[in-house]
N, C-alpha and C positions, 0 to 999 in steps of 0.2 A: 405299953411302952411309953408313960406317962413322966421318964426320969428329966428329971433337969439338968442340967451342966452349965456352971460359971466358967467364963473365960475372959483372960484380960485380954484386949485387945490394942496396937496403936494403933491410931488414926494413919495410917497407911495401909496395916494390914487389914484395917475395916475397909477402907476404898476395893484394895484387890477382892475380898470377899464380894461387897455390891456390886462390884462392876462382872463377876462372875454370876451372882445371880442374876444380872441381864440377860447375859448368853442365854444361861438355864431359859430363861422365859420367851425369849427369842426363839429358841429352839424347841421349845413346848407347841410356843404359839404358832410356825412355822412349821407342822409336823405335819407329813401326810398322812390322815385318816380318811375309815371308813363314815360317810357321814351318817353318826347313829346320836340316839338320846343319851345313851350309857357313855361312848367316846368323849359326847360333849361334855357330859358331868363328871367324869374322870380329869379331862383339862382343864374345867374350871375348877375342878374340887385341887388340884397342880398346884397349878394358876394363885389359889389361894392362900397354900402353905407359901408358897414364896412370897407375896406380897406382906403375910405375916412374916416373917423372916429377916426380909426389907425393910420391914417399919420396928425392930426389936432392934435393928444394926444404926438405924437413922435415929433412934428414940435417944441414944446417946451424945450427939449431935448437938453441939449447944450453939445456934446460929444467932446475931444477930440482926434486926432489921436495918434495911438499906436507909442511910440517911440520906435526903436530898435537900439541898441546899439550892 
């Protein structure tokens, strides 16, 4: 299940998506488990697809740096 999919996105409907995958991670990280090795690497292996996910939705993001005067 290796497919791709392009999507346009605005800059608002990208905000609503990030700020949903907070929750998501909130609520991963947040989870009551049994405390095992397998649990823990199941939340982290999570844990990782979102922050990749996060950083493909931010990578668009054209910020600039803060000037100080």
């Amino acid at each position: 299940m290796n497919e791709t999919m392009s999507v346009e996105l605005t800059d608002q409907q990208r905000e609503i998506l990030l700020k949903g995958l907070r929750y998501v991670r909130s609520s991963i990280m947040l989870e009551i488990q049994e405390p095992s090795s397998e649990r823990a690497q199941q939340r982290a292996e999570k844990l990782e697809q979102i922050n990749a996910l996060v950083q493909q939705l931010s990578g668009g993001v054209r910020r600039s740096p803060a000037q100080v005067r």
